[in-house]
PAMIBA-213502 format. One line per field, with one value per residue (C-alpha): residue number from 1; residue in one letter; x, y, z. Coordinates in steps of 0.5 Angstrom, whole numbers, plus 500, padded with zeros to 3 digits. Each point is the difference from the previous one (the first is absolute). Layout:
residues N
k: (NUM  ...)
r: (A  ...)
c1: (X  ...)
c2: (Y  ...)
c3: (Z  ...)
END
This chain:
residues 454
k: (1  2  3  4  5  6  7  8  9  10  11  12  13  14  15  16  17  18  19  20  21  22  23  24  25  26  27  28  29  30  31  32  33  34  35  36  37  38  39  40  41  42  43  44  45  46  47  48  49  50  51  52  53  54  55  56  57  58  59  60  61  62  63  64  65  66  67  68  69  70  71  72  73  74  75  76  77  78  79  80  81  82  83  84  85  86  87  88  89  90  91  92  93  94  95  96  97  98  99  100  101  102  103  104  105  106  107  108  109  110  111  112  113  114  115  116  117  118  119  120  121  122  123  124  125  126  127  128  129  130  131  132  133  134  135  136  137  138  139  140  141  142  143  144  145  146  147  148  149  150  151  152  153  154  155  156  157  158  159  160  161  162  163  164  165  166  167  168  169  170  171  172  173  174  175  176  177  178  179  180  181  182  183  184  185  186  187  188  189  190  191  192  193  194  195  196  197  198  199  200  201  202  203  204  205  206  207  208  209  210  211  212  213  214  215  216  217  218  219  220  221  222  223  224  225  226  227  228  229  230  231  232  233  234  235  236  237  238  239  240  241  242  243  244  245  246  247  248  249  250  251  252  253  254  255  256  257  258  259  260  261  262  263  264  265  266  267  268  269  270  271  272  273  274  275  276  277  278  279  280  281  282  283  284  285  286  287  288  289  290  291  292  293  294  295  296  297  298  299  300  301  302  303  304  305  306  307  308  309  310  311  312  313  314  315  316  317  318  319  320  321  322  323  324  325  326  327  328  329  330  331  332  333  334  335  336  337  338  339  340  341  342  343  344  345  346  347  348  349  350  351  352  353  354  355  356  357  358  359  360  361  362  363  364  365  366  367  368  369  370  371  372  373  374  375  376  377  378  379  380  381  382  383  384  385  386  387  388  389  390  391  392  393  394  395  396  397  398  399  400  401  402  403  404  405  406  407  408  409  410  411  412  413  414  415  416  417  418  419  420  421  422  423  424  425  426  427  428  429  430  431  432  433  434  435  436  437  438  439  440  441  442  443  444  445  446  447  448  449  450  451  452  453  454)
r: (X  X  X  X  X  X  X  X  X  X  X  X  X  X  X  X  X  X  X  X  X  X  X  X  X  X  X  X  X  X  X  X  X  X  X  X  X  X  X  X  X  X  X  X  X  X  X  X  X  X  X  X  X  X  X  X  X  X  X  X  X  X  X  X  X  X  X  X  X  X  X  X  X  X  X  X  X  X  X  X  X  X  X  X  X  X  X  X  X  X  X  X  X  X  X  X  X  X  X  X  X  X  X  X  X  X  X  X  X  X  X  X  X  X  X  X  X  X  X  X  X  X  X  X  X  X  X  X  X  X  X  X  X  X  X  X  X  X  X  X  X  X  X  X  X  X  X  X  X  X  X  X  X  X  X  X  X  X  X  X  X  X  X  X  X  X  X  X  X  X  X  X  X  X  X  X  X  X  X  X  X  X  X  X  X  X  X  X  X  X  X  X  X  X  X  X  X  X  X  X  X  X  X  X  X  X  X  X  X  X  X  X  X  X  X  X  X  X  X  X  X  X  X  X  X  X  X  X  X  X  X  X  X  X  X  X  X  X  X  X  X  X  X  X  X  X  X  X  X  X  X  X  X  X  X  X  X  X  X  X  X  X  X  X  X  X  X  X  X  X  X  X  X  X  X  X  X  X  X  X  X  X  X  X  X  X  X  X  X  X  X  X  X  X  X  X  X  X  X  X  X  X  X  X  X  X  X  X  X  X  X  X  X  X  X  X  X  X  X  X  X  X  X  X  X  X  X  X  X  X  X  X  X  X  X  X  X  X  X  X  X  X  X  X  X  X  X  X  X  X  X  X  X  X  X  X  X  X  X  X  X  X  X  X  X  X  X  X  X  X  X  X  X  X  X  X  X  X  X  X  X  X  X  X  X  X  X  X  X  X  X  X  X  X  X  X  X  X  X  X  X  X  X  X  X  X  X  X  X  X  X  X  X  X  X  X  X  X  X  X  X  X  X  X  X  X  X  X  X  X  X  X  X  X  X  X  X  X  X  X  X  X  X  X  X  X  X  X  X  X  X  X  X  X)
c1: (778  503  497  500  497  494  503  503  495  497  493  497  497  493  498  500  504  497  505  496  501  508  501  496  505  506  498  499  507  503  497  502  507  502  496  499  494  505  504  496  497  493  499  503  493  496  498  502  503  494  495  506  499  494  498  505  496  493  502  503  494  496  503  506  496  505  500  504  500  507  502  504  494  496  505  501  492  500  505  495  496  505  503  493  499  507  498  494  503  505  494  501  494  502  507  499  495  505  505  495  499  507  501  495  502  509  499  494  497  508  500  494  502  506  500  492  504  507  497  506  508  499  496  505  506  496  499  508  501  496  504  507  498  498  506  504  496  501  508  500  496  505  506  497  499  507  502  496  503  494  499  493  499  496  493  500  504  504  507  498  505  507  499  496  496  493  493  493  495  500  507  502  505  505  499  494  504  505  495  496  507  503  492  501  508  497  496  506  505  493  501  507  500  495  501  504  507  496  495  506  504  494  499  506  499  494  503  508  495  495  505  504  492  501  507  497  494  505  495  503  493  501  507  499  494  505  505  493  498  506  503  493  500  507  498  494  504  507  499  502  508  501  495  505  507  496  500  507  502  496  501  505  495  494  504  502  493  498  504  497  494  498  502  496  503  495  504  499  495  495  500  499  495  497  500  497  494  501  499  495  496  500  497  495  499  498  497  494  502  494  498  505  501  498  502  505  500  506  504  495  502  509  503  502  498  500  505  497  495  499  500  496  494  500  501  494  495  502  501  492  504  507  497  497  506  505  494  499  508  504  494  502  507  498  496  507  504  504  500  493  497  493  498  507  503  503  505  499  506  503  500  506  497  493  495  500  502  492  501  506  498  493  504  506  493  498  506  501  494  500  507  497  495  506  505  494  497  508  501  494  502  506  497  495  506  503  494  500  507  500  493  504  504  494  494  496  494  494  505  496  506  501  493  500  506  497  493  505  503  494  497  507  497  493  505  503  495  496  507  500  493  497  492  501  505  503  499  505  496  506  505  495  500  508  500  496  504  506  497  499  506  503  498  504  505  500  501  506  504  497  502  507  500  500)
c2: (549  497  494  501  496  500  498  508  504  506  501  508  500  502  507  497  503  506  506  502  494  500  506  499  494  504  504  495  497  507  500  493  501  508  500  508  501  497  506  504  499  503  495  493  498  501  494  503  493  496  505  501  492  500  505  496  494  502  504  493  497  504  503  494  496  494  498  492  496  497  494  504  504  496  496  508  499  494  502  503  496  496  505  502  492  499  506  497  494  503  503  507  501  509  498  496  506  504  495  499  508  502  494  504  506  499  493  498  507  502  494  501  507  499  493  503  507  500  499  501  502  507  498  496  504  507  494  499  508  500  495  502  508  497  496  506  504  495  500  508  499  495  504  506  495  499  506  504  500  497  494  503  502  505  495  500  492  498  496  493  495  500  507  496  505  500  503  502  496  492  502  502  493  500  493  502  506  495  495  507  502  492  499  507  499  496  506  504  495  500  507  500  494  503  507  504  504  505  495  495  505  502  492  499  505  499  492  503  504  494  495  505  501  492  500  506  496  495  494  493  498  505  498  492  502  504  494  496  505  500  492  498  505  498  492  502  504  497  494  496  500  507  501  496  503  507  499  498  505  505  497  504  506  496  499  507  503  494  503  507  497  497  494  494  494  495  500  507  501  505  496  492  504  500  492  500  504  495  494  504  501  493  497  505  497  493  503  502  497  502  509  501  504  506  506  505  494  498  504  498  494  502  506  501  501  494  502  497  501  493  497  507  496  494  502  505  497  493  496  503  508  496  498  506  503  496  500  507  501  494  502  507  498  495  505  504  495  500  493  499  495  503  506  502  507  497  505  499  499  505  499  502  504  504  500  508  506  500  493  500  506  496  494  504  503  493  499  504  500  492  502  504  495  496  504  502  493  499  506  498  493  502  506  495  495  504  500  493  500  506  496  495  504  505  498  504  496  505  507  504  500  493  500  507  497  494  504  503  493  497  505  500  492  503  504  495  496  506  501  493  500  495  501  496  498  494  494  501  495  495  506  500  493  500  507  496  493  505  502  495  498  507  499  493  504  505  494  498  507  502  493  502  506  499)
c3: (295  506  504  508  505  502  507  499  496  503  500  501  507  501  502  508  503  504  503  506  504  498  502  507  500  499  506  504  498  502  506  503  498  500  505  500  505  505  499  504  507  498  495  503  502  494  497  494  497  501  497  493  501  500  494  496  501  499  494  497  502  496  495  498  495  499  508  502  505  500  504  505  501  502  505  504  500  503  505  503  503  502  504  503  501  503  505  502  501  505  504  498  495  500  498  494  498  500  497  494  499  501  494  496  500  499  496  496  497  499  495  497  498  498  495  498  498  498  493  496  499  501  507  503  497  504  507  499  501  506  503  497  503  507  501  498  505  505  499  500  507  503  498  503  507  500  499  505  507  503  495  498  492  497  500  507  500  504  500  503  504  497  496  496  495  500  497  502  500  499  497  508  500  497  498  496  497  497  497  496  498  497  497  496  498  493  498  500  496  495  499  499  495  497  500  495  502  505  503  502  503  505  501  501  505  503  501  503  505  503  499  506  503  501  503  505  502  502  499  499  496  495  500  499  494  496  500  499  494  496  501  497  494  498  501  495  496  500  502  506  498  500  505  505  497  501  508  500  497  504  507  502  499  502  507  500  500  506  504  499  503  507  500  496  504  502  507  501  505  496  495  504  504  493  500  506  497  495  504  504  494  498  507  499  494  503  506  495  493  496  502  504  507  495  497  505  505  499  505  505  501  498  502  493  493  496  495  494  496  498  508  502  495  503  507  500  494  500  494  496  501  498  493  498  502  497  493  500  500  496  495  499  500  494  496  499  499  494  499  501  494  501  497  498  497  492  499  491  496  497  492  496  495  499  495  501  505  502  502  504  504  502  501  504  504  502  502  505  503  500  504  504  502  502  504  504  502  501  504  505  501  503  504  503  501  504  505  500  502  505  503  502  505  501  503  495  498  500  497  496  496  497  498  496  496  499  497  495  498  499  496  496  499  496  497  496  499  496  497  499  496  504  502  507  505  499  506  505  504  499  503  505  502  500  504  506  500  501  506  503  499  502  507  501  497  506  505  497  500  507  502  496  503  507)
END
C-alpha cells in the first residue's frame, strides 16, 4: 500500500451541504453580475436582487447545517458599527444608518453566503462559470456600444468619456468593468490549463474575448493589475531571475500596449490629479485619525474621488475601518496563497510502482482531486491579487465584487482544510498580528510615496 501524508488525505465530506440555498446563491450571483432585470425598463426598480440575497441567506441559515465564522467575516461585521459610529461622530446619525445598511446588504451577507455555501470543487467551479459567462456578456455589450452609431449598446448602457465601454449597474464605470474583467481572467486560464482539447479551445477564447474587454474599457487600473497578476505568478513560479529576464524581454510589448492606453505618466494631469486625492485623503486621515469623515464623505471635502482604496479607507473610516479593511483583504489573500505554511494542499509523491491496477486508480483519483484543490486555491489568489492591485488605483473599498470573490476564497480555504483531514482550523492569530503590524506600517508608507510623488 501506499503511504500518503496526512497533510494531503481526503476525508469524505459529510452530508451538509444543503441544494436549496446554493441555488438561491447562484441566482443572486446571475443577477448582480449579468444583471438581466435591468434589461428591460419595467424591471430596473424591483428589488428583485436584495429579495434573491435575501432568500440565499435565510435558506442558508436554516437549512445549511455546517455554518463558520471566518476572521474576515467577523472583521466586515465589525465594520459596521464602525461606519455608523463614524457617521455620528461627523453629526450626520441618518448617513451612518445608511452607510451601516448599505455595508450589510453589498458586503457582510454576501460574504457570509459566499465562504458558508460554496462547499465543494463543483460549486466554485458553477461560480467561475457565472463569472466567466457575465464578463463575456459585458464584452458582448461593449462591442455592440462601440459599434452603434450613438455609443449605446443592446442592454441600454452607454459609452462613458473617451468611448470607453461600460455596463448596466454598478458596472456603469468603466474602471469597475476592467476590475470585473482582470478578477475573472484566472478563472478562465484554470479552465484552459485544466480542460481537454475542447474545453482549452473555448478558454482560450473566452480569455482572447476579455482580454480585448479589458483594452476597450481602457482602464489603466486594469491594465497595471494584469502586470501585477502575471509579474507575481512568474516571481513564485520561476523565481526572481526569470521573472526580470521575462520583463526584459517583454518590454517592447509591454511598452507598445501602454501606449494604447490613456497615459500613466504621473505628470499626466488626470493621473497627478489622483495624487492629489491621495494627499487630500491622507489630510483627511489626520484630521479625524480613529473614524474617519465617514462613508461617502470624501468627496465632500475634495472635488474627486480618492483614487485608492487603501487611502479611501483611512480617510473615511480612520485607522479602526482601515484595519478591519486591510485584515479582511491580506487575510484572504494569505488563505489562497500558494506558499502558505498553515493549512497547506500536499500534493503526495507519485510512486514508481503499484501494489495493484486497483490501487493506482484510487491513488491517481486522490490525486487529482488533491490537484484540483490546489489550482483552485491558486486561481482565487491571483483573482483577489488582481482586486488588490487594481484598488490601488480605484477607489473600490466597499464593491460588492471584492467581497463575493473573497466569500468564494475563503470557503476554497475549509475546502482544504476538509480535504487536508483536519477537524479544526489551525490558529491564524500569529498571521494576524503580522497583518495589523503591516498595517500600521502601510500608513507610513502612504506618507512617503505621496511625499515621493508630489
Amino acid at each position: 500500500m501506499i503511504d500518503v501524508p496526512n497533510n494531503s488525505r481526503l476525508v469524505a465530506p459529510k452530508l451538509t451541504d444543503a441544494l436549496l440555498p446554493f441555488l438561491f446563491l447562484c441566482i443572486y450571483m446571475l443577477l448582480i453580475l449579468v444583471r438581466p432585470q435591468e434589461w428591460l425598463e419595467q424591471f430596473k426598480d424591483l428589488p428583485i436582487i436584495r429579495l434573491a440575497l435575501l432568500l440565499a441567506f435565510a435558506s442558508y441559515l436554516v437549512l445549511q447545517k455546517d455554518k463558520k465564522l471566518p476572521p474576515q467575516v467577523i472583521c466586515c461585521i465589525l465594520l459596521v458599527p464602525v461606519m455608523f459610529l463614524s457617521g455620528i461622530s461627523n453629526g450626520w446619525l441618518t448617513g451612518g444608518i445608511n452607510s451601516a445598511n448599505n455595508f450589510i446588504i453589498s458586503g457582510v451577507l454576501p460574504i457570509i453566503i459566499f465562504s458558508g455555501l460554496t462547499t465543494t470543487v463543483a460549486r466554485t467551479r458553477i461560480l467561475m462559470l457565472i463569472a466567466i459567462a457575465a464578463a463575456m456578456v459585458m464584452v458582448n455589450n461593449g462591442i455592440s456600444q462601440k459599434n452603434s452609431p450613438v455609443g449605446i449598446g443592446w442592454s441600454g448602457s452607454a459609452l462613458s468619456w473617451l468611448d470607453r465601454i461600460t455596463y448596466v449597474g454598478f458596472f456603469n464605470d468603466p474602471n469597475d468593468l476592467g476590475m470585473f474583467f482582470v478578477m475573472t481572467l484566472p478563472f478562465v486560464f484554470l479552465f484552459f490549463i485544466r480542460g481537454g482539447v475542447l474545453t482549452k479551445c473555448i478558454a482560450g477564447f473566452c480569455a482572447a474575448y476579455i482580454l480585448y474587454g479589458v483594452y476597450l474599457t481602457n482602464s489603466r487600473g486594469a491594465l497595471l493589475s494584469i502586470v501585477a497578476m502575471a509579474g507575481l505568478f512568474s516571481y513564485l513560479n520561476w523565481g526572481k531571475f526569470k521573472t526580470i529576464l521575462s520583463a526584459v524581454l517583454l518590454s517592447p510589448a509591454l511598452i507598445f500596449i501602454f501606449m494604447k492606453f490613456r497615459s500613466i505618466d504621473v505628470d499626466e494631469e488626470s493621473a497627478a490629479g489622483r495624487v492629489d486625492s491621495w494627499y487630500e485623503g491622507m489630510q483627511l486621515f489626520l484630521w479625524k485619525p480613529l473614524l474617519g469623515v465617514g462613508q461617502g464623505n470624501f468627496i465632500e471635502h475634495h472635488n474627486i474621488t480618492a483614487h485608492n482604496s487603501y487611502v479611501l479607507a483611512l480617510a473615511e473610516l480612520g485607522i479602526s475601518g482601515y484595519c478591519l479593511w486591510m485584515m479582511f483583504l491580506l487575510l484572504t489573500l494569505y488563505m489562497v496563497y500558494p506558499q502558505r505554511k498553515i493549512n497547506v494542499i500536499t500534493l503526495p509523491t507519485i510512486p514508481e510502482n503499484f501494489a495493484s491496477y486497483r490501487e493506482q486508480v484510487a491513488f491517481t483519483k486522490e490525486y487529482e482531486q488533491i490537484k484540483n484543490q490546489k489550482w483552485l486555491s491558486d486561481c482565487l489568489f491571483y483573482s483577489m491579487v488582481g482586486f488588490a492591485a487594481a484598488a490601488f488605483f480605484l477607489s473600490r473599498t466597499y464593491a460588492l465584487v471584492a467581497y463575493v470573490f473573497a466569500g468564494i476564497a475563503i470557503a476554497q480555504y475549509f475546502q482544504a482544510a476538509k480535504h487536508n483531514g483536519l477537524s479544526s482550523l489551525p490558529s491564524l492569530k500569529h498571521i494576524m498580528v503580522r497583518i495589523f503590524w503591516f498595517t500600521i506600517l502601510s500608513v507610513f508608507a502612504f506618507f512617503i510615496i505621496i511625499k515621493v510623488l508630489l
